[in-house]
N, C-alpha and C positions, 0 to 999 in steps of 0.2 A: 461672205459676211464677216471676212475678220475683223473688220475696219468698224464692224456697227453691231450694235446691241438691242436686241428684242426686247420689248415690254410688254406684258402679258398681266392681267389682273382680272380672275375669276372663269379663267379660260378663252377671254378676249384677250388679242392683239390690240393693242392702242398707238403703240409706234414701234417704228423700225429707221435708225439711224445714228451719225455718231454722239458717243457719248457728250460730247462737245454740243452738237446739237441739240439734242434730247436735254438737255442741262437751259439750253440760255432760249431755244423757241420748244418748250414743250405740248403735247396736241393734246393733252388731257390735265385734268386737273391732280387724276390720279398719279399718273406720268410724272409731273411737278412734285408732288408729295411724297415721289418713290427716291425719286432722283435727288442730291446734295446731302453733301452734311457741314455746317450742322442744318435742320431738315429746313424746309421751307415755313412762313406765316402763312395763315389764310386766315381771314378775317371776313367775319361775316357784314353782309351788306344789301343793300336793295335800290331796284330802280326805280326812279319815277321821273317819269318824261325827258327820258335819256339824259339825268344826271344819275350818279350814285354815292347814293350817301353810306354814310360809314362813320357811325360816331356824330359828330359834330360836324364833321367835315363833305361838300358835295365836292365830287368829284367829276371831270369831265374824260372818258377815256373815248378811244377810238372803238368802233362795233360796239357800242353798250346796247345791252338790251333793250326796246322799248317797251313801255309798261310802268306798271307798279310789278317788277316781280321778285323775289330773292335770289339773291348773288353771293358768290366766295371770290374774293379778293387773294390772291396770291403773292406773294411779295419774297424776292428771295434775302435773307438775311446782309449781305452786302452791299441792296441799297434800300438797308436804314440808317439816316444819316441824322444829322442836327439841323434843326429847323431855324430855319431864321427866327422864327418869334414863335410866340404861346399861342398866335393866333392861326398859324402856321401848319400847325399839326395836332395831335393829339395827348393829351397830358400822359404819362404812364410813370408807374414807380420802378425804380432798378428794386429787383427782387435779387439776382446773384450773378457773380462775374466768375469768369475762366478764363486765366491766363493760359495760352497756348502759344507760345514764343513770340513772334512778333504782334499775333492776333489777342484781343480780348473779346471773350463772346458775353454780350449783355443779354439775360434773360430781365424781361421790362410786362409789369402787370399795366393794361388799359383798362383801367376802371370802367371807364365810359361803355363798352361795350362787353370788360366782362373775357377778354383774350389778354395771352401770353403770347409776348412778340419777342423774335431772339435776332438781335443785333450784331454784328460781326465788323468791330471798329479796328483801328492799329496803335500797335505804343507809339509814342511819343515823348521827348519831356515835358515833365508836368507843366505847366501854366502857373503863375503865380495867382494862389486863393484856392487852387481846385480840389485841394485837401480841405479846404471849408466845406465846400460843396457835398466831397466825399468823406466822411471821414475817414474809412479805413484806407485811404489813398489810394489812386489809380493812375497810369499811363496813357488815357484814352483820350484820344486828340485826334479824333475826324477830320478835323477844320486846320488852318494856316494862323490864325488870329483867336485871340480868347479874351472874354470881356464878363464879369461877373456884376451885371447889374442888380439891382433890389425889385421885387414886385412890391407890388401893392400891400401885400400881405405880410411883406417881409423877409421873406423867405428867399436864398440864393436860387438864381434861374441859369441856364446856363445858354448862352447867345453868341452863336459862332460866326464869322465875318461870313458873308455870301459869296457860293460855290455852287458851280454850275449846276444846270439840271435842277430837282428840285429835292427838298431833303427831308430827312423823318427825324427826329430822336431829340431830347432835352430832358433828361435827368433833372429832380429838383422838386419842380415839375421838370420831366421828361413829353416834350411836345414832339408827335410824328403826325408827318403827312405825307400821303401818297405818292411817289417818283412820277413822275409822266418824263414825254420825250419820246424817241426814236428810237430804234436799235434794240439792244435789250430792253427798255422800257418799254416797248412798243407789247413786249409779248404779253404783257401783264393787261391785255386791254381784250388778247384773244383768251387769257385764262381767268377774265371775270365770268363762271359759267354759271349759269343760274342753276341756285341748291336744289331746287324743286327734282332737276333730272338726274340728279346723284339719288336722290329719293327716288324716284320711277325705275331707273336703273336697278337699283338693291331690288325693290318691288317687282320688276320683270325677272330679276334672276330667281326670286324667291319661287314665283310663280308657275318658271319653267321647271326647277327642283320639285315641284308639288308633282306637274304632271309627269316627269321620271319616273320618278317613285310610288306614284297613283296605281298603277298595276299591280307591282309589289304588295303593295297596302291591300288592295282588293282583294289579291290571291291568299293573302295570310288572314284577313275577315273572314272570308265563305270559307274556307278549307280548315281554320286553326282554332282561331277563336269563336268563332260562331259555333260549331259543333261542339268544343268546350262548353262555353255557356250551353246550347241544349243536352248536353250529358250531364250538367248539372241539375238542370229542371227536370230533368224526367228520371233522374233519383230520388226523387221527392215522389214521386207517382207510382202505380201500379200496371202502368201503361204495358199493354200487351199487344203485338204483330196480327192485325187481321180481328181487332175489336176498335169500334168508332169510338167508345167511350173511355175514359181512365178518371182518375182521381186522386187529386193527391193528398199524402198517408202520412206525410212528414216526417221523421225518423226511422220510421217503421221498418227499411225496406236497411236501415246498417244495424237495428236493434237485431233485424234478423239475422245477420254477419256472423256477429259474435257467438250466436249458437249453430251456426251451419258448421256441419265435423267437412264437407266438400270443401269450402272454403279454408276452413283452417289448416286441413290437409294439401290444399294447394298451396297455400302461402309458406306453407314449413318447407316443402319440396322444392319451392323458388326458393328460398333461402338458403337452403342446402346448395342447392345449383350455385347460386352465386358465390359461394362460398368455395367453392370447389374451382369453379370455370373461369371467375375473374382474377384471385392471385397466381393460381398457375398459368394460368394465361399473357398473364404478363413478366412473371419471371421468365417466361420459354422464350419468349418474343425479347425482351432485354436480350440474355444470352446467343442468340441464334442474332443477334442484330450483332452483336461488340463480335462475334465470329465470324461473320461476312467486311464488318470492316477491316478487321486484319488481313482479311484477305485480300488480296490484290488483283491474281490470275483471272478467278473466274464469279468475280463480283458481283456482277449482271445475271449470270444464269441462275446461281443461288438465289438471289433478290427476288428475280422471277418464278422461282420452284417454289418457293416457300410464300408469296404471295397468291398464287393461283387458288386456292382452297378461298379466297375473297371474291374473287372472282369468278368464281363455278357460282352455278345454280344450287341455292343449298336442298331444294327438294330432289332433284338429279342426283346430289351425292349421298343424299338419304337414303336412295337406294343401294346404293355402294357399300353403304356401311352397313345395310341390314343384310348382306349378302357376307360381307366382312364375319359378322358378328352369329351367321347360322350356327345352331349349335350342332349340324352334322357337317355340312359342306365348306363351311367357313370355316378361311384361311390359319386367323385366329387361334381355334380349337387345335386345327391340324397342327400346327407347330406347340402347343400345350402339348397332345398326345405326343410328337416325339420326343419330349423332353421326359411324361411319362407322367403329368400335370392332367387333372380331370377337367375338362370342361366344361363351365356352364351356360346354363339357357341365357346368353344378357340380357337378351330384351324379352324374353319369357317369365324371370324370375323377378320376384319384386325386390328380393332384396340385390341385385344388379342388377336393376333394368336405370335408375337413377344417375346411376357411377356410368352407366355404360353412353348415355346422352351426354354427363359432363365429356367426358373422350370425345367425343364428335364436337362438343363447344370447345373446349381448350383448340382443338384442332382447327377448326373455323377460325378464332380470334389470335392465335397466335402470330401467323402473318402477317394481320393488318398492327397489329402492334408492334412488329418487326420494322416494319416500315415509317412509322412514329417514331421509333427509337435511332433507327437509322438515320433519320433528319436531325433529331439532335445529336447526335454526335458528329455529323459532319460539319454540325455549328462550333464543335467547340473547339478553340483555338488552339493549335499545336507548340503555339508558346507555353500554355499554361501545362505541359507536359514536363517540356524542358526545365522552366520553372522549379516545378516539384523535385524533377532528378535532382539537381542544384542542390533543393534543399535538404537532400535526404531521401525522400520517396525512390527508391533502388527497384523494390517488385511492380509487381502489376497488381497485385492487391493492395498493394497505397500507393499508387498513382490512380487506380479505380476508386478508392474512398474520400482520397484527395481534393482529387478534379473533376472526374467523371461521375461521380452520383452527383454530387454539388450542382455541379452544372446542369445534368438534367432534368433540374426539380420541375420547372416548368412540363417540359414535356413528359413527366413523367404523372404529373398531376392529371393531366390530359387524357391519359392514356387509363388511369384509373377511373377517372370520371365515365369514359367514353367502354370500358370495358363493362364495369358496374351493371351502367344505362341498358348495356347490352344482351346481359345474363338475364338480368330480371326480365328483359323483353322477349324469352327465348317462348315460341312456338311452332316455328313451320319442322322443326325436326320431333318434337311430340305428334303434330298432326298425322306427318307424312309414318312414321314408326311404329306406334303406342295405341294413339288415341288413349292417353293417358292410364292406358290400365300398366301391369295387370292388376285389377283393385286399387286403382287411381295410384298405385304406390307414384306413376311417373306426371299426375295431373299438376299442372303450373297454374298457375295465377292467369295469364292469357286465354289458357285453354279454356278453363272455368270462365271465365266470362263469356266468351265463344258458345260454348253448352249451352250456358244461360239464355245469351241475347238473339243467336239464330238455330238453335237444336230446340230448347224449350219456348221459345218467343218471349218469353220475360225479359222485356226491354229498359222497365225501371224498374228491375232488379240488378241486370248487367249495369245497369248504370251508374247504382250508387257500388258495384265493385269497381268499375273503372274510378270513381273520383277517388277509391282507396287507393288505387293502384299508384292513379297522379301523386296523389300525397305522398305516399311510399318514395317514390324518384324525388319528389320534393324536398323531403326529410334528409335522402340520401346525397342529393347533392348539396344541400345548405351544410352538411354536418366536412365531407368532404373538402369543401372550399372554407370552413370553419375553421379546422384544424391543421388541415396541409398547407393551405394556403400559407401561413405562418413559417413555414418554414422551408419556402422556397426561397429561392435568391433568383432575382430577376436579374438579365443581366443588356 
């Protein structure tokens, strides 16, 4: 297919052949309107008992539609020509010209119908008077002969001697009428297609897009937002698991929020976590990512070592770390004693049992952020390195402040957002560990709803925590893309 060129518009093929072709018998209207420049007319019109009118003017072409139905008229700019007379074609005004070396392209308003036709004539020298006609003076001389009669009205018309075929264009009034004929005129008789199925077409594709996507849509109804909305209604309620009756209480159920010490103790302890689990989490993951790109060797197995911990079951390696973390047998302790370091209960003690779950999240999330980071910087270009050296940047701490944070911002936004999202959502390593003691020191915000919604059966109480909780993320991500955003550089 070197010889020929595909046309494709909305995922259909419409032709396949040469450019040359495709240009002078096009099989679509689309086709026509993709192909030339400057672009083609189309001109709206309709049938009725296989003439087509257009303006003022019937037309007789070859295959017209039968019917009354609507039609697009296609015309390519180099055959609009100068009409024999007013009566000939259709009036239009020259609106603006472009010289283009030997070409002038007339762009011409048809009142009548309300379309901009663009014309594509050749210089000439001027004709005596056609500086009347024009004022700002022109070279455009379609025709062999030139003749400045008067109308009626007064006004200069412009009346070019007769040339074959049949012709469009008169400035002045500018009178156009439709070419007919053979050959390439012939094609304009298969490209009057009725508008209706350019409309049914957009309509069928619209339709098929609906049913694509129909599943999609369903699955995020029943599973996202639907249970949304009823986590909102039934925090209004006093609804409880395995009673037919409830009632709703209206505020009652977040008035009680603010004095629950469980609550306010789990939300302080998510906070703490986050605060702890998401910046280091993401510094370890930057650093361990700019440390595997420099490396060359053994790229891949690093990539892979430090990704695994995403990868593992996190209840699986909950176990791992509570064995990690014994304060007799574990490994931990043992190396504190030969240093000569006492060790403590982590997950016994309340005041390390907290510190001891961030260690297990930093640990979890630092991988997957390695991997975020490692994509951006293999985005960013090894010119902008050179660049910098050039200009001075000599170390690697200003070539990192330079280029490489700069250019991150994006994904570094990302990685904030997505770590944040993550901290705050932290429960199956409380579950699997804690059970939030010892004396809730290690209870999260998940957990506590959990208690509530299936340990207590208080369903619209769990509930109006959960729309705390959404709001919380909500807060947190508006506030995040409030601020950062701003000072990213996209690139």
């Amino acid at each position: 297919m070197a010889d020929r060129v595909a046309v494709m518009i909305g995922g259909r093929l419409l032709q396949i052949a040469t450019p040359q072709v495709i240009y002078d018998d096009p099989a679509h209207i689309e086709v026509a309107r993709f192909i030339g420049q400057p672009r083609i007319n189309l001109l709206p019109a309709f049938v009725e008992g296989g003439v087509i009118l257009c303006g003022g003017l019937r037309l007789t072409l070859e295959n017209a539609p039968a019917g009354k139905t609507p039609v697009t008229i296609a015309i390519r700019p180099e055959f609009v020509f100068l009409a024999k007379s007013r009566h000939d074609g259709l009036a239009a005004r020259i609106e603006r010209l472009e010289f283009l070396g030997s070409e002038v392209i007339l762009h011409c308003r048809l009142d009548a119908i309300g379309e901009t036709v663009i014309a594509k004539v050749y210089s000439r020298p001027k004709p005596p008077g056609l500086r009347r006609a024009m004022p700002w003076g022109s070279d455009c001389r379609p025709a062999a002969r030139w003749s400045l009669p008067r109308t009626a009205a007064g006004s200069p018309a412009w009346s070019p001697a007769a040339m074959p075929g049949s012709a469009l264009l008169m400035p002045g009034s500018v009178v156009m009428p439709i070419p007919s004929g053979r050959g390439r005129m012939a094609s304009l008789a298969s490209m009057a297609i009725p508008g209706h199925s350019a409309l049914a077409h957009r309509r069928s594709e619209g339709r098929i897009a609906w049913m694509l996507v129909l599943p999609a849509i369903t699955l995020l109804f029943l599973f996202v937002l639907l249970p949304v909305a009823a986590v909102v209604v039934l925090g209004f309620t006093d609804f409880e698991l395995g009673y037919g009756e409830f009632r709703f209480v209206g505020f009652e159920n977040y008035a009680h929020l603010i004095t629950d010490r469980t609550f306010r103790k789990s939300l302080w302890n998510t906070t703490v976590y986050t605060a702890i689990v998401a910046p280091v989490s993401i510094l370890l993951g930057l650093g361990i990512a700019m440390l595997i790109e420099s490396e060359t060797a053994a790229r891949s197995v690093f990539r892979t070592a430090y990704f695994l911990p995403v990868a593992s079951l996190i209840v699986a390696m909950a176990t791992v770390w509570q064995y990690m973390f014994h304060p007799t047998i574990g490994p931990i302790n043992a190396l504190l004693a030969l240093a000569g370091l006492p060790g403590p209960n982590w997950l016994g003690s309340s005041g390390t049992v907290l510190y001891s779950l961030s260690i297990i999240g930093v640990w979890q999330s630092a991988g997957f952020n390695m991997v975020l980071f490692l994509a951006g910087l293999t985005a960013i270009p090894r010119e902008l390195y050179a660049a910098a050296e050039v200009d001075g940047a000599k170390s690697s701490l200003d070539r990192f402040l330079l280029v490489t944070w700069p250019m991150l911002g994006p994904t570094t936004l990302f990685v904030i957002t997505i770590s944040i999202t993550n901290a705050v959502k932290v429960f199956e390593t409380v579950k699997t560990l804690t059970e939030g003691g010892p004396n809730k020191a290690s209870e999260v915000l998940l957990f506590t709803i959990y208690q509530e919604g299936f340990v207590y059966l208080r369903v619209g109480y769990a509930s109006a925590m959960t729309v705390v909780f959404l709001l919380i993320l909500v807060v947190l991500m508006f506030l995040q893309y409030r601020i950062l955003d701003r000072r990213v550089h996209y690139t």
